[in-house]
mmCIF file of the N, C-alpha and C atoms, coordinates in Angstrom:
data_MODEL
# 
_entry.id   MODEL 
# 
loop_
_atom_site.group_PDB 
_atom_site.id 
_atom_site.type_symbol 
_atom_site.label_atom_id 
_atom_site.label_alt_id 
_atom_site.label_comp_id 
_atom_site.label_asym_id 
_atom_site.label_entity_id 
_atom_site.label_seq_id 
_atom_site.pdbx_PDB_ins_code 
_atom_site.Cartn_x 
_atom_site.Cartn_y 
_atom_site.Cartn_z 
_atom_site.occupancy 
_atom_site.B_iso_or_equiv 
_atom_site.pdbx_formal_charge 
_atom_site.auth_seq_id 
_atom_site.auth_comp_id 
_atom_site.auth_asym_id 
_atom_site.auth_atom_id 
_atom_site.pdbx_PDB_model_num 
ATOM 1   N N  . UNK A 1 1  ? 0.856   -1.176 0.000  1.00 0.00 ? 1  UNK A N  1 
ATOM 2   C CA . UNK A 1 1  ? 0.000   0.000  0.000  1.00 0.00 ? 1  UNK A CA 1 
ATOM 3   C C  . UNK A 1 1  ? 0.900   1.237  0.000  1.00 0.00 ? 1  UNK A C  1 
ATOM 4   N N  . UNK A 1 2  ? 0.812   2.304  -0.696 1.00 0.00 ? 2  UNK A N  1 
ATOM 5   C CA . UNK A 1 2  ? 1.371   3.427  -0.718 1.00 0.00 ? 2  UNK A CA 1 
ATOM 6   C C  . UNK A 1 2  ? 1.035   4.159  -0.036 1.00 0.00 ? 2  UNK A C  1 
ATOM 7   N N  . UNK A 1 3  ? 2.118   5.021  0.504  1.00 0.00 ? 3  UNK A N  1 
ATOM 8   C CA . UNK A 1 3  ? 2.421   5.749  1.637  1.00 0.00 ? 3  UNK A CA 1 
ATOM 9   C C  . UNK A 1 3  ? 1.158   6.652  1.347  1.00 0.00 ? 3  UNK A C  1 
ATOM 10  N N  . UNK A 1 4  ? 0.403   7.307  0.256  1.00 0.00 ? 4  UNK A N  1 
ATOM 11  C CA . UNK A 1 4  ? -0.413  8.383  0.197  1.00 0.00 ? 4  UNK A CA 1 
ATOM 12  C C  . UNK A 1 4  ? -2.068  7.507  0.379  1.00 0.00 ? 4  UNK A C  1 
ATOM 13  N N  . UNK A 1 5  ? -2.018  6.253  0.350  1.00 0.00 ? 5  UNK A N  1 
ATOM 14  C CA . UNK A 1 5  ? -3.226  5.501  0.696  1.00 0.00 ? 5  UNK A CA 1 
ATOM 15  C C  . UNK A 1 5  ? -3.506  5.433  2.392  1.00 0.00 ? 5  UNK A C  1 
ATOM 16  N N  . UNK A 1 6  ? -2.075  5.032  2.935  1.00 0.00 ? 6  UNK A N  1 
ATOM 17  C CA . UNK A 1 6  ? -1.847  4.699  4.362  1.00 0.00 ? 6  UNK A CA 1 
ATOM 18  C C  . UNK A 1 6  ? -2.665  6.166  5.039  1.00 0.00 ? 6  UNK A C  1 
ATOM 19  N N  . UNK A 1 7  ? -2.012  7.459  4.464  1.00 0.00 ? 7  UNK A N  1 
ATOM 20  C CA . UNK A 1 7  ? -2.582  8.233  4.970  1.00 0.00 ? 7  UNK A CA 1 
ATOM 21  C C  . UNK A 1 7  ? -3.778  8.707  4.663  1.00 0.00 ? 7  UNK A C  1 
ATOM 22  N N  . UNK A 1 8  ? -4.652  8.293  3.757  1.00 0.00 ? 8  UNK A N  1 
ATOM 23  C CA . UNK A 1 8  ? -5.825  8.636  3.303  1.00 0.00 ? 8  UNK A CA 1 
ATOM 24  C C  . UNK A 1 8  ? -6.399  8.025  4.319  1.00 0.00 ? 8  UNK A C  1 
ATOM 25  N N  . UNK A 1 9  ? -6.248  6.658  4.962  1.00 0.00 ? 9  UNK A N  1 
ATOM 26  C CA . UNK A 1 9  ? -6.574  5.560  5.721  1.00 0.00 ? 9  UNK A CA 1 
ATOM 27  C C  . UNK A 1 9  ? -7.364  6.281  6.986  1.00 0.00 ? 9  UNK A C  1 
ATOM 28  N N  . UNK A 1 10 ? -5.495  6.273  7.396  1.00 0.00 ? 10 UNK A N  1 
ATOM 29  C CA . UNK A 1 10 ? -5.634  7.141  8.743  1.00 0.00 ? 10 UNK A CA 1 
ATOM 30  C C  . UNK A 1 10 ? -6.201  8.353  8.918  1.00 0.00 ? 10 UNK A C  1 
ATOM 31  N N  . UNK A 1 11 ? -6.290  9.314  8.199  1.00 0.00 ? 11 UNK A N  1 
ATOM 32  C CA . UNK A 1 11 ? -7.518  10.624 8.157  1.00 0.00 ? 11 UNK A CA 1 
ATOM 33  C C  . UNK A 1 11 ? -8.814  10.343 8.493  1.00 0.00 ? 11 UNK A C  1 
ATOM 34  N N  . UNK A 1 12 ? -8.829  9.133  7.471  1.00 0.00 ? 12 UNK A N  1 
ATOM 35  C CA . UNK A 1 12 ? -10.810 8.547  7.050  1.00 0.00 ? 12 UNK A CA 1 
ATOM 36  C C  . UNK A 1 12 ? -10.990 8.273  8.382  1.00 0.00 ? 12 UNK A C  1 
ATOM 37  N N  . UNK A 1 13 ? -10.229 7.421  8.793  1.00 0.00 ? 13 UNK A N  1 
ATOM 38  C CA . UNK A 1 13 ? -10.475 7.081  10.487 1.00 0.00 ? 13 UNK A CA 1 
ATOM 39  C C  . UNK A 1 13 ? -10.578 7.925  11.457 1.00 0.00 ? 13 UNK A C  1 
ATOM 40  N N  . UNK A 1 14 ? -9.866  8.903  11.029 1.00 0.00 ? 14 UNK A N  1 
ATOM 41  C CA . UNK A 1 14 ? -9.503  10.450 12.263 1.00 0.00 ? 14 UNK A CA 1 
ATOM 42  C C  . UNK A 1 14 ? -11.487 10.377 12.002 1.00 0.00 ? 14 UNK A C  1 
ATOM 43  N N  . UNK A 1 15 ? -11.717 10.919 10.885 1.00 0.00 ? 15 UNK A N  1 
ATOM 44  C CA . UNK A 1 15 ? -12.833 11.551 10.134 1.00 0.00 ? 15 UNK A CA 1 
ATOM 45  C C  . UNK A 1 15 ? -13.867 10.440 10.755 1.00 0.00 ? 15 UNK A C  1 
ATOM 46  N N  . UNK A 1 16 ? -13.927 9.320  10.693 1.00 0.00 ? 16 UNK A N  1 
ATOM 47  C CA . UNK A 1 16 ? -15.125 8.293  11.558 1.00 0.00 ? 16 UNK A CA 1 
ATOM 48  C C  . UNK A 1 16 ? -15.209 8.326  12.592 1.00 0.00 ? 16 UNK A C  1 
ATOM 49  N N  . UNK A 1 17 ? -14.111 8.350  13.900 1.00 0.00 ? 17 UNK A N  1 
ATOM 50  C CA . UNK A 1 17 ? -14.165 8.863  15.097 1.00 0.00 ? 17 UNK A CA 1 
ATOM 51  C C  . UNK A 1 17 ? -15.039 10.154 14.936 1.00 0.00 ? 17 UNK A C  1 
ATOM 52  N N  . UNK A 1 18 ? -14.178 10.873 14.596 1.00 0.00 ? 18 UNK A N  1 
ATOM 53  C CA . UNK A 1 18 ? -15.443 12.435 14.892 1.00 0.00 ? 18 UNK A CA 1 
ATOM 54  C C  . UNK A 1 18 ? -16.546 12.599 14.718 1.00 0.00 ? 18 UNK A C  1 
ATOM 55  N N  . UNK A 1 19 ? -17.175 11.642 13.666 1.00 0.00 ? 19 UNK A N  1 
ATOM 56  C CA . UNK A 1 19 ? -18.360 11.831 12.797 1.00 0.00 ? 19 UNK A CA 1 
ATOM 57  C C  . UNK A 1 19 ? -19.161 11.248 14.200 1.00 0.00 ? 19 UNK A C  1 
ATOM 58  N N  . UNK A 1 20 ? -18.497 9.732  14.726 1.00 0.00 ? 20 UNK A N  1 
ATOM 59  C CA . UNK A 1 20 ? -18.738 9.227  16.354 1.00 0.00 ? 20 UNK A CA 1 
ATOM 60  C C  . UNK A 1 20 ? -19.193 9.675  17.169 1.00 0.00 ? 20 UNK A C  1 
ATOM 61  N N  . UNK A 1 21 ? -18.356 10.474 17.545 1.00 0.00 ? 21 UNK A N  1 
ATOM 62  C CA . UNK A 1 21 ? -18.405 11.414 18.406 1.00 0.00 ? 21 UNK A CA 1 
ATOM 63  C C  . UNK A 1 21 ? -19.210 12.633 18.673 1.00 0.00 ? 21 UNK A C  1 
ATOM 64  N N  . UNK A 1 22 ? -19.619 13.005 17.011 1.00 0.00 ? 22 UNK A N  1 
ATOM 65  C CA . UNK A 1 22 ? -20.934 14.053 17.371 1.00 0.00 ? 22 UNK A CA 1 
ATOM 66  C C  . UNK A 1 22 ? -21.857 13.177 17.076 1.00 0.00 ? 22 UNK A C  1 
ATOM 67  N N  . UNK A 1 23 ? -22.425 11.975 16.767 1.00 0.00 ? 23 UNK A N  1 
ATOM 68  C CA . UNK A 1 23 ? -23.495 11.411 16.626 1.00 0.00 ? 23 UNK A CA 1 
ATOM 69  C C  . UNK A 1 23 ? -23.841 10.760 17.726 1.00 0.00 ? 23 UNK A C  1 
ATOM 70  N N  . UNK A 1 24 ? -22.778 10.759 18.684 1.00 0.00 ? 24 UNK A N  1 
ATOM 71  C CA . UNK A 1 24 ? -23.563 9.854  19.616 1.00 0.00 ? 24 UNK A CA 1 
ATOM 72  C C  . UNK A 1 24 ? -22.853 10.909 20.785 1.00 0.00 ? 24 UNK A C  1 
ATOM 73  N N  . UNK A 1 25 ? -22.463 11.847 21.036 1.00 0.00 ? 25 UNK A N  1 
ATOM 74  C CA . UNK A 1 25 ? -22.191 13.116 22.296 1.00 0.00 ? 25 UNK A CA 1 
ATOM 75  C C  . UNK A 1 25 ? -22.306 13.832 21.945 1.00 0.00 ? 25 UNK A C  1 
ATOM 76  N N  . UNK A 1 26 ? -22.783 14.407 20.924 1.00 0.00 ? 26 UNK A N  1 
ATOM 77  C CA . UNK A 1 26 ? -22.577 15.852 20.310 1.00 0.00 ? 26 UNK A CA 1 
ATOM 78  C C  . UNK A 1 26 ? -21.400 16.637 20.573 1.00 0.00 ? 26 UNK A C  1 
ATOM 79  N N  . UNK A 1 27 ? -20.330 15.972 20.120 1.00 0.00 ? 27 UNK A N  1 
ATOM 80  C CA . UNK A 1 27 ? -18.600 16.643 20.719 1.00 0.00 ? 27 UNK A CA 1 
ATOM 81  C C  . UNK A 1 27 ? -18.046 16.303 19.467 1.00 0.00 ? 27 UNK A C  1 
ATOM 82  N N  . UNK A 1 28 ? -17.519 17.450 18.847 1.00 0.00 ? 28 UNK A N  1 
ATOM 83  C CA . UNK A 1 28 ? -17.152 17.449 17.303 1.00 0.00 ? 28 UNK A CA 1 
ATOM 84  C C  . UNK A 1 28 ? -15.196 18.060 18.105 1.00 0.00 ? 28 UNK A C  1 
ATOM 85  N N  . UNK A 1 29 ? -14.406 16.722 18.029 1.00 0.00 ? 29 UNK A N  1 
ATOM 86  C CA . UNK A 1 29 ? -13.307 17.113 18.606 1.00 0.00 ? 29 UNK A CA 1 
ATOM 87  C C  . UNK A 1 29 ? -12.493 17.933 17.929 1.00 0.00 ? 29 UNK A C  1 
ATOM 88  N N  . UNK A 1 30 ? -12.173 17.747 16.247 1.00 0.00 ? 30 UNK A N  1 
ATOM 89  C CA . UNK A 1 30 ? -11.551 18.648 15.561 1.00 0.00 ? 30 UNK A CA 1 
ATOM 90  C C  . UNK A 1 30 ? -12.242 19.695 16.063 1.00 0.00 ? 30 UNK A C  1 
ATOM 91  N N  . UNK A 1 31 ? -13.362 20.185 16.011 1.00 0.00 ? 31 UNK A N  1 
ATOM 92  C CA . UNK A 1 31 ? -13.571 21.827 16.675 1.00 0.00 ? 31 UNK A CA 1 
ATOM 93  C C  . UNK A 1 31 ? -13.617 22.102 17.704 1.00 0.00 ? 31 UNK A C  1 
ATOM 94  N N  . UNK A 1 32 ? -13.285 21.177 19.050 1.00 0.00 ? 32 UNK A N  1 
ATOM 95  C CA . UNK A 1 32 ? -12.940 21.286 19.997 1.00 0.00 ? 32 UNK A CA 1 
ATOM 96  C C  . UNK A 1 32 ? -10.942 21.342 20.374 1.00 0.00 ? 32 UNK A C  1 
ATOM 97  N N  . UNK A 1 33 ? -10.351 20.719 19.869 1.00 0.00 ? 33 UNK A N  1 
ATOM 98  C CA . UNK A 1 33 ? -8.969  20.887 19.502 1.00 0.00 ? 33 UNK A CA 1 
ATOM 99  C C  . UNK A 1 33 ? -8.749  22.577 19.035 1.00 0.00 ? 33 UNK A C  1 
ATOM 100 N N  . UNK A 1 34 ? -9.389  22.461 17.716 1.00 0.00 ? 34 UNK A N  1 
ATOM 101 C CA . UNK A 1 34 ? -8.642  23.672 17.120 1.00 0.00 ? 34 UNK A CA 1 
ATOM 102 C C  . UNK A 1 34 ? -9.569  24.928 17.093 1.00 0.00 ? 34 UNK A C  1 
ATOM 103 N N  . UNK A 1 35 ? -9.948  25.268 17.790 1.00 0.00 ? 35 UNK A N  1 
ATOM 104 C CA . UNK A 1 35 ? -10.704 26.585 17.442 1.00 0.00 ? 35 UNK A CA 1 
ATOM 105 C C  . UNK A 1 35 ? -12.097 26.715 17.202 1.00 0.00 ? 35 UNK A C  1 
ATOM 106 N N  . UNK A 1 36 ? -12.599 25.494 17.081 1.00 0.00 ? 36 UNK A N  1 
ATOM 107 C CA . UNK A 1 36 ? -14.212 25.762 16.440 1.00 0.00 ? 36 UNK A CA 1 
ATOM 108 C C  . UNK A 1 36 ? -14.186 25.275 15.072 1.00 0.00 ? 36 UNK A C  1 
ATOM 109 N N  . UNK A 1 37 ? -15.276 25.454 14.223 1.00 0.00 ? 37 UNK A N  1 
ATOM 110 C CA . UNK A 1 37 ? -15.668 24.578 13.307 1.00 0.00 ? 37 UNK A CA 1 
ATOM 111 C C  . UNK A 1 37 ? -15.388 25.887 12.243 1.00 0.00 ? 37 UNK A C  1 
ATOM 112 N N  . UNK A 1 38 ? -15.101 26.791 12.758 1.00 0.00 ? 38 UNK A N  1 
ATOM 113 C CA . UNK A 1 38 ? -15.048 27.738 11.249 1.00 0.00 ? 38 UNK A CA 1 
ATOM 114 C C  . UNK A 1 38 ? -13.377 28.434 11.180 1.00 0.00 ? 38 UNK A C  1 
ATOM 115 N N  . UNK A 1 39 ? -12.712 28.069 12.127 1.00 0.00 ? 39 UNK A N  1 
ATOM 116 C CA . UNK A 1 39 ? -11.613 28.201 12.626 1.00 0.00 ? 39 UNK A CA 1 
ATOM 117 C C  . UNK A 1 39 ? -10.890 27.824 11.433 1.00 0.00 ? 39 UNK A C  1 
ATOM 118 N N  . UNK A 1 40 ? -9.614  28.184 10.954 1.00 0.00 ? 40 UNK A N  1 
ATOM 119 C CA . UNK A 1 40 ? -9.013  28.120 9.863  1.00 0.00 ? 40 UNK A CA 1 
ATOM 120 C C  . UNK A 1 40 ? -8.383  26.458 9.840  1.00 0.00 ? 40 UNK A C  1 
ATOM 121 N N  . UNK A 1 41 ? -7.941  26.039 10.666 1.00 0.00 ? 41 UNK A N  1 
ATOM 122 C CA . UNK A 1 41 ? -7.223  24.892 11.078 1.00 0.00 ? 41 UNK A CA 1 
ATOM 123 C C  . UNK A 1 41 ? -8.012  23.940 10.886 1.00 0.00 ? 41 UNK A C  1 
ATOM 124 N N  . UNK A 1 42 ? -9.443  24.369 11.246 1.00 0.00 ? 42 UNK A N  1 
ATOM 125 C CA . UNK A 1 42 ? -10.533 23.392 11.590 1.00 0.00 ? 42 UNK A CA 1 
ATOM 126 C C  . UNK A 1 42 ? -10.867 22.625 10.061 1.00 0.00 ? 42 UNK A C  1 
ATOM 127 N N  . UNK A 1 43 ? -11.162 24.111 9.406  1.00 0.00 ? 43 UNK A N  1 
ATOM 128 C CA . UNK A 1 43 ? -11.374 23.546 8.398  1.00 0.00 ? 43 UNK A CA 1 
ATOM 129 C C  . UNK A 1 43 ? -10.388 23.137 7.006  1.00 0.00 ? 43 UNK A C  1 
ATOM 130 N N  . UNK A 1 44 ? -9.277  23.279 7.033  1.00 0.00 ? 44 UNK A N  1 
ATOM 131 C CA . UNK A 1 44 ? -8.291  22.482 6.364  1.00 0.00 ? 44 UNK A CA 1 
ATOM 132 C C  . UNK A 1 44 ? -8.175  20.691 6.853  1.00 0.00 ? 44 UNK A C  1 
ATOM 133 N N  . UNK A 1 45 ? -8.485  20.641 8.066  1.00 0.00 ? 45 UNK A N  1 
ATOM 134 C CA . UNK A 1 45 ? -8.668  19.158 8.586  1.00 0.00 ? 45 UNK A CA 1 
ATOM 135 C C  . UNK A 1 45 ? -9.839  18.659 7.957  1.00 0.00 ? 45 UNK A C  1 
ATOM 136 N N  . UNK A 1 46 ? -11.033 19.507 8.032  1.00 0.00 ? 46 UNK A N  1 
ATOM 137 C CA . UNK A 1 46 ? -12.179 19.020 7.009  1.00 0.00 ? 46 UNK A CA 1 
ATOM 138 C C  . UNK A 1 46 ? -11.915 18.340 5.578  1.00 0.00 ? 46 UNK A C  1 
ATOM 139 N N  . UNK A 1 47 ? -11.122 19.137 5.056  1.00 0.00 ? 47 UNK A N  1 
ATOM 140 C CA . UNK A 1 47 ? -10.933 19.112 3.919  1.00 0.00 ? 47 UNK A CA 1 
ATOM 141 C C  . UNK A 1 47 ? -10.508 18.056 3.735  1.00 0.00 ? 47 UNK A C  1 
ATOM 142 N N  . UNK A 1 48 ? -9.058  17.991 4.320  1.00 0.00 ? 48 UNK A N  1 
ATOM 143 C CA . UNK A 1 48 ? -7.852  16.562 4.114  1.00 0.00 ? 48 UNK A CA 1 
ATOM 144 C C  . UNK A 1 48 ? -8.569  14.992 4.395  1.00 0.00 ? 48 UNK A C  1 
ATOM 145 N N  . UNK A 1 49 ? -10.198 15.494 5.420  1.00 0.00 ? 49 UNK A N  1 
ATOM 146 C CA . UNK A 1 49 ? -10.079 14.135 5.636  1.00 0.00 ? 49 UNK A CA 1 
ATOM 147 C C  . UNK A 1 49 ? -11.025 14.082 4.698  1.00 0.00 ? 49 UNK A C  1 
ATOM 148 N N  . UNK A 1 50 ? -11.988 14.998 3.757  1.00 0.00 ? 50 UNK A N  1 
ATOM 149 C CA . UNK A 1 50 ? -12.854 14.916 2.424  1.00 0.00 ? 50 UNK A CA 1 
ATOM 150 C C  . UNK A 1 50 ? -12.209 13.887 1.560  1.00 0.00 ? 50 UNK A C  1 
ATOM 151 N N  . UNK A 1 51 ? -10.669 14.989 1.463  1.00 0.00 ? 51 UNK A N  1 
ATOM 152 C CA . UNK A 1 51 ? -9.634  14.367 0.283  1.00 0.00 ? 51 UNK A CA 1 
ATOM 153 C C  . UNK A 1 51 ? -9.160  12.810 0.207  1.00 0.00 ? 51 UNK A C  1 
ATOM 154 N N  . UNK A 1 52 ? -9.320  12.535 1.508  1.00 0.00 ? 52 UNK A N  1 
ATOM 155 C CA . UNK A 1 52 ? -8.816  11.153 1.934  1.00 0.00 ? 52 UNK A CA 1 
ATOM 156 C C  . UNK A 1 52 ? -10.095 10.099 1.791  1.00 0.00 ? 52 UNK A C  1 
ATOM 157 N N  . UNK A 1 53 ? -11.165 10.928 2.044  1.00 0.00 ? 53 UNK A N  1 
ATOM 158 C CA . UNK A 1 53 ? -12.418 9.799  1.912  1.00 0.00 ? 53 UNK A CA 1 
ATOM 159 C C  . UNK A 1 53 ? -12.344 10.127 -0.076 1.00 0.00 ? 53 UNK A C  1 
ATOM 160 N N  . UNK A 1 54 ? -12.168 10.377 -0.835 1.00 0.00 ? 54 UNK A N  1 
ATOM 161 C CA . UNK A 1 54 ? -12.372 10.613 -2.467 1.00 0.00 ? 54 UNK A CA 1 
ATOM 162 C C  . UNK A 1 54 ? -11.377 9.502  -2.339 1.00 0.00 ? 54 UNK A C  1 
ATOM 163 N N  . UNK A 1 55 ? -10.445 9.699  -2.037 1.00 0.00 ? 55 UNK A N  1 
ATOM 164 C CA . UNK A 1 55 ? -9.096  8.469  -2.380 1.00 0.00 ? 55 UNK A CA 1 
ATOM 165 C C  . UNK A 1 55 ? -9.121  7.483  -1.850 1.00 0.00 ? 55 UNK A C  1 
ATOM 166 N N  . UNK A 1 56 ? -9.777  6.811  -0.723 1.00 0.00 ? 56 UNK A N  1 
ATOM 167 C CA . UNK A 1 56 ? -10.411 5.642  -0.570 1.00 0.00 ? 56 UNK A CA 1 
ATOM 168 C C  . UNK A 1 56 ? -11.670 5.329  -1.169 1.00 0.00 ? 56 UNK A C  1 
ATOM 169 N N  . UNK A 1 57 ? -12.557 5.951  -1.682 1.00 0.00 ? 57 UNK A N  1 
ATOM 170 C CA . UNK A 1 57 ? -13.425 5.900  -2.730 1.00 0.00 ? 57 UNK A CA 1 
ATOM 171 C C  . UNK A 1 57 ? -12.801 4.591  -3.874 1.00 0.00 ? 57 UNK A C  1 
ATOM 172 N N  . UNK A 1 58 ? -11.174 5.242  -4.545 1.00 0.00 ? 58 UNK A N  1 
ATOM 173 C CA . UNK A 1 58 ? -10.964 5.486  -5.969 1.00 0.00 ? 58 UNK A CA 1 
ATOM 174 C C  . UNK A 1 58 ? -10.357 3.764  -5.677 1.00 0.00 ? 58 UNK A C  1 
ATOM 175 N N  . UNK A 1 59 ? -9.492  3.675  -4.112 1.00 0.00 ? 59 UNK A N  1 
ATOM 176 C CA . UNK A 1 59 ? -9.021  2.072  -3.384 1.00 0.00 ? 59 UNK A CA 1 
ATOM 177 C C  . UNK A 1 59 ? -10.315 1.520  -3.931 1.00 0.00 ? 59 UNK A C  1 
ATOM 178 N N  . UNK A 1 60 ? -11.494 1.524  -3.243 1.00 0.00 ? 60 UNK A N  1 
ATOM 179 C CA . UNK A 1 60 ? -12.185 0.621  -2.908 1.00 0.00 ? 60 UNK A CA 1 
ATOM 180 C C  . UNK A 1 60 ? -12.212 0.077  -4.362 1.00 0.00 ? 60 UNK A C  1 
ATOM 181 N N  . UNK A 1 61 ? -12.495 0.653  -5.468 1.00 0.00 ? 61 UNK A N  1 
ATOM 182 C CA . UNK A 1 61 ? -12.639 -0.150 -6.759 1.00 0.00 ? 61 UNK A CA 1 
ATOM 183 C C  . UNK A 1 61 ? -11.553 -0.508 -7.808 1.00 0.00 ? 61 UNK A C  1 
ATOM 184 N N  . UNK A 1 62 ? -10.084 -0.381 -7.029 1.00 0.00 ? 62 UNK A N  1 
ATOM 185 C CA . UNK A 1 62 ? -9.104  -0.356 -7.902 1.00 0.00 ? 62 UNK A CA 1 
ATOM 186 C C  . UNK A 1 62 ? -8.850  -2.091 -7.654 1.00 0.00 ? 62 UNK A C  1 
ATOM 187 N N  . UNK A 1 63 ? -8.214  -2.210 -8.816 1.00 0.00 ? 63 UNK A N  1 
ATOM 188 C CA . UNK A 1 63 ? -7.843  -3.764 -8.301 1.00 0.00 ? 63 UNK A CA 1 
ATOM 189 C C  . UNK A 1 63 ? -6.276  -3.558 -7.382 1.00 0.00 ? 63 UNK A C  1 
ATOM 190 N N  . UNK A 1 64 ? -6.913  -5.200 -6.813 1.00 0.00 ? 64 UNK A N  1 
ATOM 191 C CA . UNK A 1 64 ? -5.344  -5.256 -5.800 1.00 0.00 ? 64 UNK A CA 1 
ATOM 192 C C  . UNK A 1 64 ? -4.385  -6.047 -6.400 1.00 0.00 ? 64 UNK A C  1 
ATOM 193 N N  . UNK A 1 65 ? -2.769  -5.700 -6.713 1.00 0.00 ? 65 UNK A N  1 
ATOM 194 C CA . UNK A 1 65 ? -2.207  -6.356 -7.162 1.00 0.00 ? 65 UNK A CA 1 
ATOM 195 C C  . UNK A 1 65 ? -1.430  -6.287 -6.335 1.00 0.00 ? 65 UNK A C  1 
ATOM 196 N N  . UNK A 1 66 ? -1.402  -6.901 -4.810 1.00 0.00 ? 66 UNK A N  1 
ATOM 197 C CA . UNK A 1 66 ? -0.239  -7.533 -4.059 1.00 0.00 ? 66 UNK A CA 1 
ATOM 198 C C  . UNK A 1 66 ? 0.644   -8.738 -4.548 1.00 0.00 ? 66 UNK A C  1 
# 
């Protein structure tokens, strides 16, 4: 697996915890960490973990050639 999948991985996961976390406490930790949800930081983390869920998207239907 390539190093830019590994981290798509680990984002998506950052990104499922949180999604967790406000669905079942209403505690959205990236905007508790950094500033709030409109906070500049906040939302570049939004983004990366968007970017990372498109690129596990593109995994899920690529073939595997291990």
């Amino acid at each position: 697996m390539a190093i830019i999948q590994r981290i798509a991985l680990v984002l998506t996961i950052i990104g499922a915890i949180n999604w967790g976390l406000i669905g079942f406490f209403e505690f959205d930790l990236v905007a508790y960490l950094f500033g709030g949800q409109t906070a500049i930081i906040s939302r570049v983390i939004y983004g990366l973990v968007g970017i990372a869920g498109l690129i596990n998207i593109a995994l899920l239907f690529s073939s595997r050639n291990d």
